[in-house]
Structures are given as C-alpha cells and as structure tokens.
KEKE-3310 file (N, C-alpha, C; in steps of 0.2 Angstrom, whole numbers, plus 5000, padded with zeros to 4 digits):
npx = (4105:4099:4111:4118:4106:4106:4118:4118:4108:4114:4126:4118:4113:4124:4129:4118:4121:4133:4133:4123:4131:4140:4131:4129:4140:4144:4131:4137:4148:4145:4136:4145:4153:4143:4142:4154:4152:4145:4152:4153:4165:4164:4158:4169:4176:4186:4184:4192:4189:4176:4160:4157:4147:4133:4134:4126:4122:4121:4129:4137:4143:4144:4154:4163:4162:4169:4182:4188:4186:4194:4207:4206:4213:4223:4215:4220:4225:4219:4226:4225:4224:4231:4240:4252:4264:4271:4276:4282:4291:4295:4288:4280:4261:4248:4231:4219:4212:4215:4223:4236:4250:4264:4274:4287:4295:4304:4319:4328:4340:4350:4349:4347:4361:4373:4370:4357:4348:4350:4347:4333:4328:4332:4324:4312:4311:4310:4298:4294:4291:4298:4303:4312:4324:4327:4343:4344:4357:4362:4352:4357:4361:4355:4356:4354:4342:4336:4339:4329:4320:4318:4318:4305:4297:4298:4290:4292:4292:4294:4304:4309:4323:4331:4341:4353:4358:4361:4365:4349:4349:4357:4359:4348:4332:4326:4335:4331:4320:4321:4330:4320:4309:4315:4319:4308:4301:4311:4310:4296:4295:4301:4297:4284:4278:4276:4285:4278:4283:4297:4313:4324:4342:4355:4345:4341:4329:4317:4310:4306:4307:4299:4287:4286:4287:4276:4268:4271:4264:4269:4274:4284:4298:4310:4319:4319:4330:4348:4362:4372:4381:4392:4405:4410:4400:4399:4400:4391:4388:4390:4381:4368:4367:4365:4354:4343:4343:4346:4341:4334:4323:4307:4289:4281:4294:4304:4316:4331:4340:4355:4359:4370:4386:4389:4376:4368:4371:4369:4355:4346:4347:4342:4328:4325:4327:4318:4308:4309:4306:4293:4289:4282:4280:4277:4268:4270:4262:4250:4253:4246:4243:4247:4234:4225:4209:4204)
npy = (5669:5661:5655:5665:5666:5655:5656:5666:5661:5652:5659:5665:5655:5649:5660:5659:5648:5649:5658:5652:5644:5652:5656:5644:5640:5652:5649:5638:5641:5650:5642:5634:5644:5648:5636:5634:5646:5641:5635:5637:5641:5637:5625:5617:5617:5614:5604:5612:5622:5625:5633:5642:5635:5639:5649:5651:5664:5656:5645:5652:5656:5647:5641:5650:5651:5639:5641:5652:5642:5634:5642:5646:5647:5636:5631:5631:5617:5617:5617:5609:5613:5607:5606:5609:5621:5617:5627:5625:5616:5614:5605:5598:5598:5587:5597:5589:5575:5559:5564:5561:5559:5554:5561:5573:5586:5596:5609:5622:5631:5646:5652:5657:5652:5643:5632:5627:5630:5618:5607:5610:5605:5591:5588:5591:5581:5570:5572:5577:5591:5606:5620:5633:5643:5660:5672:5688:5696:5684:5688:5700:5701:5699:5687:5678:5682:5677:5663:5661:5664:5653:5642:5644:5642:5633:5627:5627:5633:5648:5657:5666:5671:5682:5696:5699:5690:5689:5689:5692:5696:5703:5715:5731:5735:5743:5738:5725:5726:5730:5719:5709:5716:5721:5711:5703:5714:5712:5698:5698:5708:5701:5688:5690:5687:5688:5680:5667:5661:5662:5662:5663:5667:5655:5651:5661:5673:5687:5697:5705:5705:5692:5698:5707:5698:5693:5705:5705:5692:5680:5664:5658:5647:5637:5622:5602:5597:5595:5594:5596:5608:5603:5599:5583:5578:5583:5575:5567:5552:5551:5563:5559:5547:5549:5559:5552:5542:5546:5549:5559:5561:5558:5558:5571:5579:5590:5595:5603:5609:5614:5625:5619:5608:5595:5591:5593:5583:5571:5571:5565:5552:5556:5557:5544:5537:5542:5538:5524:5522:5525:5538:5553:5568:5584:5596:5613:5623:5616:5619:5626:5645:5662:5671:5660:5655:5640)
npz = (4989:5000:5005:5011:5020:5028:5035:5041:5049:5055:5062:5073:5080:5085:5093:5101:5108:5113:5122:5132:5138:5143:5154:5162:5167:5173:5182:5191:5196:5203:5212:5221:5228:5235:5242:5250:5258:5268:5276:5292:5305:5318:5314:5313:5325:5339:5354:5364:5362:5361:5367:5385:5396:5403:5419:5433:5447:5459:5457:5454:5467:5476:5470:5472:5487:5489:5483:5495:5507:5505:5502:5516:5532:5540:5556:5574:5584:5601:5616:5631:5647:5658:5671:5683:5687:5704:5716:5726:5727:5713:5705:5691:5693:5692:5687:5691:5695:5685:5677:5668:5676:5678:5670:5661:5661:5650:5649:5641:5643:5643:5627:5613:5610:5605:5600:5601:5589:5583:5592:5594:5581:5584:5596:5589:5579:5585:5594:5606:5617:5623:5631:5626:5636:5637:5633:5631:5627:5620:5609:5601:5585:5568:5564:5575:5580:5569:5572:5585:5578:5570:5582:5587:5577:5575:5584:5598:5611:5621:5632:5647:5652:5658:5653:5653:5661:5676:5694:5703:5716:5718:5710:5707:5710:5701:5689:5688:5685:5673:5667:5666:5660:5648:5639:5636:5629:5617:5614:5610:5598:5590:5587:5589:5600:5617:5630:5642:5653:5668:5671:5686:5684:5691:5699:5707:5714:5719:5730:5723:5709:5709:5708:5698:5687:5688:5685:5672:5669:5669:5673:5686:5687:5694:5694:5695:5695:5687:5678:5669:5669:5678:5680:5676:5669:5659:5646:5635:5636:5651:5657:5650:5658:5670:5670:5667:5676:5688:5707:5709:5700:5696:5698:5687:5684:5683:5670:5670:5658:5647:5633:5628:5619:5623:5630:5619:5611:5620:5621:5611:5619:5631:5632:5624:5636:5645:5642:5640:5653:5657:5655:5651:5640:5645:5637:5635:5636:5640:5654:5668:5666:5672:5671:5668:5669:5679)
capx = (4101:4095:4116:4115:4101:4108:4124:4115:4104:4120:4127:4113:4113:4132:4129:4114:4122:4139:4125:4122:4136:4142:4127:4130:4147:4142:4129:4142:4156:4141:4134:4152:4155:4139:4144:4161:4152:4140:4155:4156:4171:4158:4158:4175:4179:4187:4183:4195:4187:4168:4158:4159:4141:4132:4134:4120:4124:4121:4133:4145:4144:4146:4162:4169:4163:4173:4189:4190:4186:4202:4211:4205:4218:4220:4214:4227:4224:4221:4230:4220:4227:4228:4247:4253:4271:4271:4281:4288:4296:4295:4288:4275:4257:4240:4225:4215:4212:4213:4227:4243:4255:4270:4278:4293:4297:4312:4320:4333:4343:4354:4346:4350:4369:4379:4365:4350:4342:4350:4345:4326:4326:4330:4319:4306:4312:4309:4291:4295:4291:4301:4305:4319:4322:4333:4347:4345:4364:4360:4348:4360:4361:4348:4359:4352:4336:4333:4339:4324:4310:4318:4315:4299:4291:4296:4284:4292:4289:4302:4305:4313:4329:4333:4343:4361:4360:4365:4360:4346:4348:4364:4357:4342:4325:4326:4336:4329:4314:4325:4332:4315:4303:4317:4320:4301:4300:4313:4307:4290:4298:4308:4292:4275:4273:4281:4288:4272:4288:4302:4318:4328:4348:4355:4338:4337:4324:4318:4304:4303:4309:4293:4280:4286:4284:4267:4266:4272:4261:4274:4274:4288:4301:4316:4318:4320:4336:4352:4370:4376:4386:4397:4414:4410:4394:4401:4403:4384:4386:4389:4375:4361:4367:4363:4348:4339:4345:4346:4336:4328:4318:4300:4284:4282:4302:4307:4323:4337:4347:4357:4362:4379:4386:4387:4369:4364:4373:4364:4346:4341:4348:4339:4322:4323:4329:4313:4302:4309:4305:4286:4287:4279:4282:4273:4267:4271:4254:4246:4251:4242:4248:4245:4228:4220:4204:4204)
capy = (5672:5655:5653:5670:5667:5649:5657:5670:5658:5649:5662:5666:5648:5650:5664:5657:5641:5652:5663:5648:5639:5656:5656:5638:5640:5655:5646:5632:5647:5654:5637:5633:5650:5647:5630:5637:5651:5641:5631:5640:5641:5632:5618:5614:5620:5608:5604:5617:5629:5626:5641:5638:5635:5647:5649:5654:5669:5654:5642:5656:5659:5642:5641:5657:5649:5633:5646:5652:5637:5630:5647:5648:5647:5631:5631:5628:5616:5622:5611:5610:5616:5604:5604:5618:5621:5618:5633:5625:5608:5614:5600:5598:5594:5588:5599:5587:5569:5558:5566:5558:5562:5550:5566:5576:5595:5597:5615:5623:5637:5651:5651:5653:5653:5639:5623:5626:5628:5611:5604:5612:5600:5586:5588:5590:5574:5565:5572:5581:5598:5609:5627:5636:5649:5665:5676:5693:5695:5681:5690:5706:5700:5697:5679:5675:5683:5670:5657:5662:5662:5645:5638:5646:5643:5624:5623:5627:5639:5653:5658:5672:5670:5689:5699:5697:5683:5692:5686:5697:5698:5708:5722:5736:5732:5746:5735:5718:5726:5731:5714:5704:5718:5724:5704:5705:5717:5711:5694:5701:5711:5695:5684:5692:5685:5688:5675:5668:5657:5665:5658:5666:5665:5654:5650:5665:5677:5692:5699:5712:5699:5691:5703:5706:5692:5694:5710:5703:5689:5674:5658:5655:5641:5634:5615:5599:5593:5597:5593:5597:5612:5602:5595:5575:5579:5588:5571:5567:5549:5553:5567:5555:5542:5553:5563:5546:5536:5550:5549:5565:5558:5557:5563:5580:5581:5598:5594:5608:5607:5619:5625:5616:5603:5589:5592:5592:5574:5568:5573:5554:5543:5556:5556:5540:5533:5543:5537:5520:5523:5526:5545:5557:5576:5591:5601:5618:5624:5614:5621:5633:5651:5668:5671:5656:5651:5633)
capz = (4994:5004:5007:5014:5025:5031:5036:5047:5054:5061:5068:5079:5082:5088:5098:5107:5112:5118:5130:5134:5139:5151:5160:5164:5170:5179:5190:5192:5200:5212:5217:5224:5231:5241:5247:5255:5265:5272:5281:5296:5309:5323:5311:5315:5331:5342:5362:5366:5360:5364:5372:5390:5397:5405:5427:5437:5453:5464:5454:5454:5474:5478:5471:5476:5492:5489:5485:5500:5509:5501:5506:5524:5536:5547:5565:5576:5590:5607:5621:5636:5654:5663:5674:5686:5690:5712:5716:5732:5724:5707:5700:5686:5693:5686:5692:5694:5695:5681:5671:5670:5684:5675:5667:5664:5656:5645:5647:5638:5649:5638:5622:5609:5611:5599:5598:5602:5586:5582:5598:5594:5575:5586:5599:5585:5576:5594:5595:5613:5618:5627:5634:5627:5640:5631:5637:5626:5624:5613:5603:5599:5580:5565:5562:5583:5577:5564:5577:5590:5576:5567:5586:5591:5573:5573:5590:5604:5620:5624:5641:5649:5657:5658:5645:5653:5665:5684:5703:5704:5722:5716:5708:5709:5708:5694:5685:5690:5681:5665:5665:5662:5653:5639:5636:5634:5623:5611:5612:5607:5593:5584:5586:5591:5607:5623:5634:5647:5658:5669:5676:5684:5683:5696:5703:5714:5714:5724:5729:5717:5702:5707:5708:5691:5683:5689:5683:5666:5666:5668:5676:5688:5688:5693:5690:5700:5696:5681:5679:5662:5671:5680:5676:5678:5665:5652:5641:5632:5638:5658:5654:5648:5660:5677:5668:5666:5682:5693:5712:5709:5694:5698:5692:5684:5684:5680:5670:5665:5651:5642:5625:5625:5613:5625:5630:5612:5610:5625:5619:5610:5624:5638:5630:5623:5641:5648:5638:5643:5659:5654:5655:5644:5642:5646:5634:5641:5635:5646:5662:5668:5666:5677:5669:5666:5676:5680)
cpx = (4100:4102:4117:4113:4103:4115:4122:4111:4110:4125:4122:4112:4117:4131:4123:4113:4131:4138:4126:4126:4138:4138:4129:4134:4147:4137:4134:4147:4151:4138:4140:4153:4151:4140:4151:4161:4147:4146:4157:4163:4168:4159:4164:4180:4180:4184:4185:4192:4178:4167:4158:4151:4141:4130:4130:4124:4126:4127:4141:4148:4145:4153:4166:4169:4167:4181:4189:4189:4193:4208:4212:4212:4220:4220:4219:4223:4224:4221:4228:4225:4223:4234:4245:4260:4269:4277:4284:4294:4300:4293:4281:4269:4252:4235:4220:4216:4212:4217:4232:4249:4262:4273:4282:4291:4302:4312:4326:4336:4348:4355:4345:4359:4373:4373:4360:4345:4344:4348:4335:4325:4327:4326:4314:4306:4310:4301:4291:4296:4295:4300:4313:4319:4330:4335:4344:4350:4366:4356:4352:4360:4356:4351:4352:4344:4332:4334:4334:4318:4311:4314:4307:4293:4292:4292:4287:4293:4296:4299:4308:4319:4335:4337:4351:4363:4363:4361:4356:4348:4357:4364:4350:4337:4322:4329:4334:4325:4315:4329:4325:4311:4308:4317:4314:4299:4304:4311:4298:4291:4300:4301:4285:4272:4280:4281:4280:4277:4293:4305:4323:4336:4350:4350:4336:4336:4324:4311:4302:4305:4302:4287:4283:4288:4278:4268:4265:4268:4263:4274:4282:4289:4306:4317:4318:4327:4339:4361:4373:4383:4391:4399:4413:4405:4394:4404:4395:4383:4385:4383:4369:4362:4362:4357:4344:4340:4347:4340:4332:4323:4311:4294:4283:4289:4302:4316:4328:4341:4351:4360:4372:4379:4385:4379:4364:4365:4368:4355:4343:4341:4344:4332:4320:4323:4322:4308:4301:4306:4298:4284:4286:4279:4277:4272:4266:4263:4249:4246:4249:4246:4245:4239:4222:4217:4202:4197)
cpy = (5667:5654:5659:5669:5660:5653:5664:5666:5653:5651:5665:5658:5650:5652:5663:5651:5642:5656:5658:5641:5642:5655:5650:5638:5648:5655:5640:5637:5648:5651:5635:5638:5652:5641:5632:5641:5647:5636:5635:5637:5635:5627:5615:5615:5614:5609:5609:5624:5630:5632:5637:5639:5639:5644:5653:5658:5662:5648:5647:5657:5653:5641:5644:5655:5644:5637:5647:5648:5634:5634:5648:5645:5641:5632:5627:5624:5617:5615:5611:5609:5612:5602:5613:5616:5624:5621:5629:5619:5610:5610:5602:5592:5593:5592:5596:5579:5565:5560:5564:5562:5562:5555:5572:5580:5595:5604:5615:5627:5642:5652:5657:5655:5649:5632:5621:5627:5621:5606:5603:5606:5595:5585:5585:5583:5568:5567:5575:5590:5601:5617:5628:5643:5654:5670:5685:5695:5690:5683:5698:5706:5698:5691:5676:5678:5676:5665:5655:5660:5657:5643:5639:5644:5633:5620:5625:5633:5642:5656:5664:5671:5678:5689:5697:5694:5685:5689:5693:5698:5702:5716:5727:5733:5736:5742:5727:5718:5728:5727:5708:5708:5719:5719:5702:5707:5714:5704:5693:5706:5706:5690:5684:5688:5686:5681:5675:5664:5662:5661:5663:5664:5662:5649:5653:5671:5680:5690:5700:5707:5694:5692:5706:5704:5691:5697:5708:5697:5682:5671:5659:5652:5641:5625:5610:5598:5596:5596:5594:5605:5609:5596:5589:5574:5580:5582:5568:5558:5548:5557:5563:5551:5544:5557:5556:5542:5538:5550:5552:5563:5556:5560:5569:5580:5587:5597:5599:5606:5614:5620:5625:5608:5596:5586:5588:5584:5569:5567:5568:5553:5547:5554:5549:5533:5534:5538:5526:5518:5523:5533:5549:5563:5579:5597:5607:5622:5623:5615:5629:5641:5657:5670:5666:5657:5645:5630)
cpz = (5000:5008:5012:5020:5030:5034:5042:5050:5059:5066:5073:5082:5088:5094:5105:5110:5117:5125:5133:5139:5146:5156:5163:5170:5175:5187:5193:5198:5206:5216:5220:5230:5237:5248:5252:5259:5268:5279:5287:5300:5315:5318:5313:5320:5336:5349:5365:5367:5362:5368:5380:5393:5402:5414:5430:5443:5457:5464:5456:5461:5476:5476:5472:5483:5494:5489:5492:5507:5509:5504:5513:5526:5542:5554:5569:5581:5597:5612:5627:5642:5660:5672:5677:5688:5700:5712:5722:5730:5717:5701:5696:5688:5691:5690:5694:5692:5689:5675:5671:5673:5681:5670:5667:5659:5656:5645:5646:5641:5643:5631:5619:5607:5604:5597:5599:5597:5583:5588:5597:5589:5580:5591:5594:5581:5580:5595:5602:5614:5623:5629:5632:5632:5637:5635:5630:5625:5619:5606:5601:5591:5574:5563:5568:5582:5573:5568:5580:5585:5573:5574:5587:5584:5570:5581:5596:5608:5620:5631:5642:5654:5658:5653:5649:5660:5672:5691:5702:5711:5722:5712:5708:5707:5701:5686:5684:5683:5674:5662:5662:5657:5647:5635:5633:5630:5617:5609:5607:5600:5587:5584:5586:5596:5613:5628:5641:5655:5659:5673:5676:5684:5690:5700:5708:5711:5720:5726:5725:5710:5703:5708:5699:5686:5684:5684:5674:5665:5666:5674:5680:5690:5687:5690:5697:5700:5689:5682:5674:5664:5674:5677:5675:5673:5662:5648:5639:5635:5645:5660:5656:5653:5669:5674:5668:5673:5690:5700:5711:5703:5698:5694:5693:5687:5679:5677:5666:5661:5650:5635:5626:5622:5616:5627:5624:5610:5614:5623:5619:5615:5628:5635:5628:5632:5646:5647:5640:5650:5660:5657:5649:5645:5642:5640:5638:5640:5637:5654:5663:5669:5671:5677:5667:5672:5673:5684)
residu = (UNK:UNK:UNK:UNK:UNK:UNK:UNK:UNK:UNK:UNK:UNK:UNK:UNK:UNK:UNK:UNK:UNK:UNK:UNK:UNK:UNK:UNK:UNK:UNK:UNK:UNK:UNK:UNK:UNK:UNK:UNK:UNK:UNK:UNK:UNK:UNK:UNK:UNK:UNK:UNK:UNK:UNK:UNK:UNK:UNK:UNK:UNK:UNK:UNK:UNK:UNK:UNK:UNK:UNK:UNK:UNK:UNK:UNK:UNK:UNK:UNK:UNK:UNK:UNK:UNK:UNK:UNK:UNK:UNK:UNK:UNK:UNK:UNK:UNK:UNK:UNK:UNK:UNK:UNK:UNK:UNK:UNK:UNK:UNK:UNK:UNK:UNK:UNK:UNK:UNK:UNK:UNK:UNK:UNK:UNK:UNK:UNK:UNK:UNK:UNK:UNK:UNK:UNK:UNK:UNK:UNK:UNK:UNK:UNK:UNK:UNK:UNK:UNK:UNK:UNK:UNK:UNK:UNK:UNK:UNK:UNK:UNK:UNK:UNK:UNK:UNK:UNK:UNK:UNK:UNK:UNK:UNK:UNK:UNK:UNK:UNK:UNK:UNK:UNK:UNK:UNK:UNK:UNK:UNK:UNK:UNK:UNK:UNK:UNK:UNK:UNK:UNK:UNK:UNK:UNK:UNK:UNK:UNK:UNK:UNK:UNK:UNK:UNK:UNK:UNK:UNK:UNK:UNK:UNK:UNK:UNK:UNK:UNK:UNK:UNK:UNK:UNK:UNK:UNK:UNK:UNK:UNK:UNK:UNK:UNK:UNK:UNK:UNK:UNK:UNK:UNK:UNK:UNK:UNK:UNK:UNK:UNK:UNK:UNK:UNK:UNK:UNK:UNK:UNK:UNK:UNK:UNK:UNK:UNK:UNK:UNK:UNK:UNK:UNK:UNK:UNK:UNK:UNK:UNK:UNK:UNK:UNK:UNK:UNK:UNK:UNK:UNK:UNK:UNK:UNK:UNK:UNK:UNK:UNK:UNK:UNK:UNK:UNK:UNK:UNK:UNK:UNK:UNK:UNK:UNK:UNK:UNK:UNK:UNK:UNK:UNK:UNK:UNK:UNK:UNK:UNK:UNK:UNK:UNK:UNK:UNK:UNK:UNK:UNK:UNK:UNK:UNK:UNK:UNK:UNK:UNK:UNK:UNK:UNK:UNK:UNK:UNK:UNK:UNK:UNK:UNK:UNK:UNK:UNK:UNK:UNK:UNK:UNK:UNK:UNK:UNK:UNK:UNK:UNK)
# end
C-alpha cells in the first residue's frame, strides 16, 4: 500500500515539474517575440531616408520665388543713341559733344551670298559690329535662311539692299516699292525683325525709293569710300592695304565691303590696321533711327 502511494506521489511530482518546465519555455518564446516587434524600421533608417522637414507657405514661396528668379530671362542691354548717319557726306556723326568722333562702320553689301556667315564668325571673333546689308535673291532657300538668322543671332544688324539688286532710277516707282517692302517682309518672316537701314544698289536712289524708306522706317545710307569691286582689289592683301591707308579715311568712315572671298581674307589686317590707327567702330544701334527722339 505505502509503495502504491509513493509511486503516485511521484508522478504528480513529474508531472508538476513538466507544467512547469513548458510554462518556462513558453514565456522564454514570447519574451523574444516581444523584443523583435519592438525593433522598429525608424530604428534603422538611414539619412536617405529621413522624413523631410516640415516648409512653411512662406518658406515655400520664397523658393518658388528663387526658381523663377534663376529661370527669368536675361535683360538685354540697351545701346544708347548716340551717332547719326550725315545724309550729304554719309559719314557717321556724334550728336553731341563729348562722344567719340574717331569712328568707323563696317558694312557688308550682298548678303548672304558665299561668305558672309564666315565673314559674320570673324567679325564676331574681332569684337566689331557691323551691318550686313541682304539681296533677297539670296534668301530664295531654307540653307540662305539659316545663313541670315546664323548672322543676325550671332549680333549683327541686317540692312536692306532690295530683293534683286536694280538701278532704281531704272524701274517703276511700283516696283521700287516691291523691291524694298517684299525684302521687308521676308526679312521679318526669317528673323522677327525688319531691317531699320537701307542702301540702295549702286548708291542711287530716287525720290520715291526715299520716301519709302521713310515710310518703312529705315535709315538711309550709302558709304564714304570701297574698292573690293574693282580689278586691282580683288586680292585680300591689296584690299586691306587701301581700306586702311586710303585718303578718304577719316572719322565716322562709312566703309563698304562685300560678301566676297577676298574681302573675307582681308577682314583681320582691315580692322586690326583700324584699330591701329586708334579707330573704334559704330555700333549700328547707336545711330539714331527714323523714330528716335534725341
């Protein structure tokens, strides 16, 4: 009986030291399983990833103001009107006192034919403005297209030298007037501006060729002096030799060029022989136009 009773008392022993053991090992599994959700993601989140602090309206409009500050569009500078082309010499003078007199204008004549948007890069590599003055028989094609808004969008001035280059005092005053407005238009068509200069072919003009260049707005001008037409000229160092060393040279010199290859050769030695000379060029911007008040 006592063997009995001792062999029942051990298994309740057993069994309430095996109870005992689970519960253990079950708070052991659930205190672990607490420790592992308490590791958030934020614990470990690197710089990259940080929330991004918080921007007030006024924080936020300052910088959208700073954007379009950055995007605005630069102001161009305005060239102040200070020169006038004297219609009876044709030279380039100061309107008033106090402005440099010692100045000469570079134009170009029959533009843009074979050289003149190479003529324009060098120009622009010399830091000297000019006047291309354009035939519109040169602008028949979108090649002579691009040609016109390469020159006009690396700086410089276009002119109007009618559309197919004729003695006006040779044709109708209907056509006179369908020789400068249609070159007009098309030039204003290719580059968004119309010519404010007009020369005409030759160097003769009418009446009626200059009451409509008024009409249109444009400055009239022939030049002082140019030799790159004739026979004895047509070599870029003969050229440059007589452009620079010639009697007519004086201040405000109106100097013709043309878009031809010898010309283009000549360009350095003329400007640099000016410049020798302690002449400085005319922004054509600077002389006064049909509308200005001076």
């Amino acid at each position: 009986m006592k063997k009995k009773y001792l062999w029942s008392l051990l298994l309740v022993l057993g069994l309430i030291l095996f109870t005992a053991c689970q519960d253990e090992a079950t708070s052991e599994d659930s205190s672990q399983q607490d420790n592992t959700e308490d590791v958030t993601p934020s614990d470990e989140t690197s710089d990259d990833m940080a929330p991004e602090e918080d921007v007030s309206d006024d924080d936020q409009s300052e910088a959208s103001d700073d954007v379009e500050e950055d995007e605005a569009e630069p102001v161009e500078e305005t060239v102040e009107v200070n020169y006038q082309i004297n219609q009876g010499n044709w030279r380039v003078e100061p309107l008033t006192d106090g402005v440099e007199s010692k100045v000469a204008l570079l134009t170009i004549d029959d533009a843009p034919d074979q050289h003149a948007v190479e003529m324009a890069h060098i120009l622009k590599d010399l830091d000297v403005p000019a006047i291309f003055f354009v035939n519109g028989h040169f602008l028949e094609t979108d090649e002579k297209h691009e040609n016109l808004k390469e020159i006009y969008e690396l700086g410089f001035t276009i002119g109007n030298h009618t559309y197919n280059h004729p003695n006006l005092k040779e044709i109708s005053v209907a056509e006179q007037r369908e020789q400068l407005v249609a070159l007009n238009d098309k030039v204003e068509a290719i580059i968004g501006e119309r010519p404010t200069f007009f020369r005409a072919p030759f160097g003769v003009n009418t009446d009626d060729s200059l009451a409509i260049a008024e009409e249109e707005n444009m400055v009239v001008m022939n030049w002082t002096y140019g030799y790159d037409w004739e026979k004895q000229y047509q070599d870029s160092e003969a050229l440059a030799d007589i452009m620079v060393n010639t009697e007519f040279l004086n201040e405000g010199a109106n100097l013709l060029m043309h878009d031809r290859e010898w010309t283009k050769n000549a360009l350095e030695a003329i400007v640099s022989g000016l410049r020798d000379k302690g002449y400085t060029f005319v922004e054509p911007e600077a002389i006064k136009g049909v509308n200005d008040e001076i």
